[in-house]
C-alpha positions as CSV (number, residue, x, y, z in Angstrom):
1,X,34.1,-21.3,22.2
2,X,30.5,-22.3,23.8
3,X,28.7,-23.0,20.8
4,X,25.5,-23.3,22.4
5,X,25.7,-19.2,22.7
6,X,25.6,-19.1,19.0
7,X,23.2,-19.6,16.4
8,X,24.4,-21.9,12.9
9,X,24.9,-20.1,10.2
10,X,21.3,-22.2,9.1
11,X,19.6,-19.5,10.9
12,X,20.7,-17.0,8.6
13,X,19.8,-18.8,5.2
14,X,16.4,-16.8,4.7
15,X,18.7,-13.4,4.7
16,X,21.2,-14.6,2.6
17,X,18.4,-16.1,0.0
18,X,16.7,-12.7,-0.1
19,X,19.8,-10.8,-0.7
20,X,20.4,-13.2,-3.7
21,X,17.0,-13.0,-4.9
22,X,17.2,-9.1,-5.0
23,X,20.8,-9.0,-6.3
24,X,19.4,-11.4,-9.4
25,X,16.9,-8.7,-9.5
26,X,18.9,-5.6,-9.7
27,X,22.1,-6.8,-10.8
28,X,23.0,-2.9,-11.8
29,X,22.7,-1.2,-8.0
30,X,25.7,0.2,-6.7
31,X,27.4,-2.1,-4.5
32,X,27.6,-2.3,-0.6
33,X,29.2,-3.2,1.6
34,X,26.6,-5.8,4.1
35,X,26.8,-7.4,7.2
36,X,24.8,-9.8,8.9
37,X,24.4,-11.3,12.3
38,X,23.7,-14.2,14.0
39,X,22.0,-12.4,17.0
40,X,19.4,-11.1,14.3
41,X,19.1,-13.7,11.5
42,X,16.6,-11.2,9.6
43,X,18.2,-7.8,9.2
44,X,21.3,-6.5,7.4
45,X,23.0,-3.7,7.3
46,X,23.7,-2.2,3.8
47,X,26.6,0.7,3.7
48,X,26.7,2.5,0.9
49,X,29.2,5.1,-0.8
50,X,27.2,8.2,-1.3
51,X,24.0,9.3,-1.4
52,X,23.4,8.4,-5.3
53,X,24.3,5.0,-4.2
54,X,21.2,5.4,-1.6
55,X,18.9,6.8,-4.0
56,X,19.0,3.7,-6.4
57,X,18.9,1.1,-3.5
58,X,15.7,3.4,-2.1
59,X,14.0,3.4,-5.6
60,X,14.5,-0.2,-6.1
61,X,13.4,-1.2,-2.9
62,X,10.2,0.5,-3.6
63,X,10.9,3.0,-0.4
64,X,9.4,6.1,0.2
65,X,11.8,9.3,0.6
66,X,9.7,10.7,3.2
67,X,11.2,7.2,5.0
68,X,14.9,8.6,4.5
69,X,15.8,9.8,7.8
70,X,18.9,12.6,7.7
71,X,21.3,13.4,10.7
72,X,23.8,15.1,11.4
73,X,27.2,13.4,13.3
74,X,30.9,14.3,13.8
75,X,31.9,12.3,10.6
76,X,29.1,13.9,8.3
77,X,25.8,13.5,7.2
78,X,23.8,10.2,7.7
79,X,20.9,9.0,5.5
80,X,19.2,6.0,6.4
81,X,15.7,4.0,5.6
82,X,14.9,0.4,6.5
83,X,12.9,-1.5,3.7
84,X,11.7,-5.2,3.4
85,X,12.8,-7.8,1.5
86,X,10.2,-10.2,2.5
87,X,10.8,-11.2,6.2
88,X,14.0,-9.7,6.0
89,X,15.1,-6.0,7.4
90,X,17.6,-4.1,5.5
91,X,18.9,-1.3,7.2
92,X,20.2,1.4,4.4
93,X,22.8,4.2,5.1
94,X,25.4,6.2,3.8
95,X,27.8,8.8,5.6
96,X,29.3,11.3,3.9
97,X,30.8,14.9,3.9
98,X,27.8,16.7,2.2
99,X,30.9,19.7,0.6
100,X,32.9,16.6,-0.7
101,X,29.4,15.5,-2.8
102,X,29.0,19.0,-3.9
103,X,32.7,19.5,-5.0
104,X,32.1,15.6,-7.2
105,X,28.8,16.5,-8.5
């Protein structure tokens, strides 16, 4: 492996600080399922479980639902906003079968 195509795992310490920070924060959110890359040290990607799950992580990140985006795809419906924590971009969604939440609820 050509390490000098790859950034240490220093570079992602800011994201992985924040997500603490906000975890110690809101210890009660739903939890996700987040992935980070190297390539971009200041985003992650936060997958949640349903659209409840979505609506706490939107209130406690202080996002607007205006900013909630909604579309349609062959698997089902997909919500997403992107909030800051700090310098740090968190890319929230959820995909889900919008008959399978109303059957739950």
């Amino acid at each position: 492996m050509d390490t000098s195509l790859t950034n240490p795992l220093g570079t992602q310490a800011a994201l992985f600080a924040a997500l603490a920070r906000f975890t110690e924060a809101h210890p009660d959110l739903p939890g996700a399922y987040i992935t980070a890359s190297d390539i971009t040290p200041a985003e992650a990607h936060v997958l949640l479980d349903g659209p409840s799950d979505l609506e706490a992580w939107r209130q406690a990140l202080h996002a607007e639902p205006a900013d909630v985006l909604i579309t349609e795809r062959a698997e089902g419906t997909k919500l997403l906003f992107t909030a800051s924590l700090g310098r740090i971009a968190l890319r929230v969604y959820t995909i889900f079968d919008p008959a399978a939440v109303a059957v739950s609820a």
